[in-house]
N, C-alpha and C positions, 0 to 999 in steps of 0.2 A: 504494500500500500504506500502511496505518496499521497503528502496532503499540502494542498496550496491555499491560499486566499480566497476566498469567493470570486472577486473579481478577479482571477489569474483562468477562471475555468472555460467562460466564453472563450478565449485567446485560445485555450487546450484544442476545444472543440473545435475552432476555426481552422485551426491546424497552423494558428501563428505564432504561436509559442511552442516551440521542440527542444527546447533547453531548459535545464532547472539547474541552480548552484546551490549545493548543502555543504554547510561545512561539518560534516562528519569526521568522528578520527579515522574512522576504516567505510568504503564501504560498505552499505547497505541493499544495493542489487546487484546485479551482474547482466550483462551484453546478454541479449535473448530473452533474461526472464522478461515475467507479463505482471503488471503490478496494478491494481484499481487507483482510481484518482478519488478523491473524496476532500470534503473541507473542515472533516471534526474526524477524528477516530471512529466515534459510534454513528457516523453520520453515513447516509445513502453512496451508493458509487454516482460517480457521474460519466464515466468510462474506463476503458482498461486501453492501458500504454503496454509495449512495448520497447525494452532498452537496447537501443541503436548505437551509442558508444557511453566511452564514461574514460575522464582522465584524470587528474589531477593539475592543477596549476594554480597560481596564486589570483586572487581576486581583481588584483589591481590589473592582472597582464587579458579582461575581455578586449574583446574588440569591437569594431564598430559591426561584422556580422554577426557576432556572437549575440550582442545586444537586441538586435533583431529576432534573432533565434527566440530570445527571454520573453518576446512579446512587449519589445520595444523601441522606438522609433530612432532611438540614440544612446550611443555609450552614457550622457548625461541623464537621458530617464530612468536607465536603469540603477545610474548610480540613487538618485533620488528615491525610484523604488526602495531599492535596499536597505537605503538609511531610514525611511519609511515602516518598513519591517523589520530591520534589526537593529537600526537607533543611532546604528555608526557606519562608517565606511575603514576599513583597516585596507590598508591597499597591498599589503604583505599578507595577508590571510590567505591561508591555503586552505581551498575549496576545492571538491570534487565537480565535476562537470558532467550532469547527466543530458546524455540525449536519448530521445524517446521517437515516437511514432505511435500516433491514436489509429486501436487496431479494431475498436469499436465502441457501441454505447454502451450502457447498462440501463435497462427498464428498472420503472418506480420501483423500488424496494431493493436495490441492489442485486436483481438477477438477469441475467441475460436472458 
């Protein structure tokens, strides 16, 4: 399971956002698996992703496609996102870098 913001899940759906940055100490999926997207833990799916890469790099070094990727229209938004949702910007923070692929929906109640 992966869990975003309410407003990050329109962007999922669109297929405009296929990046996600967590700063996890390890990996928490792996290339290939299938993961639900949701906005509360106990909360409804709103699709299932599939993971299309995942690397490692520091937060400060996105780019201006990556930013796009995020469901964003500039390296700048994103940074604003971020500090939005995590309070700060550390531009040395090493983040893993998920990319995905929405492989389909999930109907009311979380089943396909």
């Amino acid at each position: 399971m992966l869990l975003f913001k309410p407003e990050l899940i329109p962007l999922i759906l669109s297929g405009k956002k296929t990046q996600t940055r967590r700063t996890w100490s390890r990996p928490c999926v792996r290339v290939g698996s299938v993961h639900q997207v949701k906005t509360r833990l106990f909360g409804e799916a709103h699709c299932r992703v599939r993971i299309t890469g995942l690397r490692r790099e520091r937060l400060g070094d996105i780019s201006e496609e990556d930013a796009r990727a995020e469901g964003c229209s500039s390296r700048e938004e994103f940074i604003r996102l971020w500090r939005s949702i995590r309070g700060s910007w550390e531009e040395d923070r090493a983040v893993w870098v998920v990319t995905f692929e929405v492989i389909d929906g999930v109907e009311e109640g979380g089943r396909r």
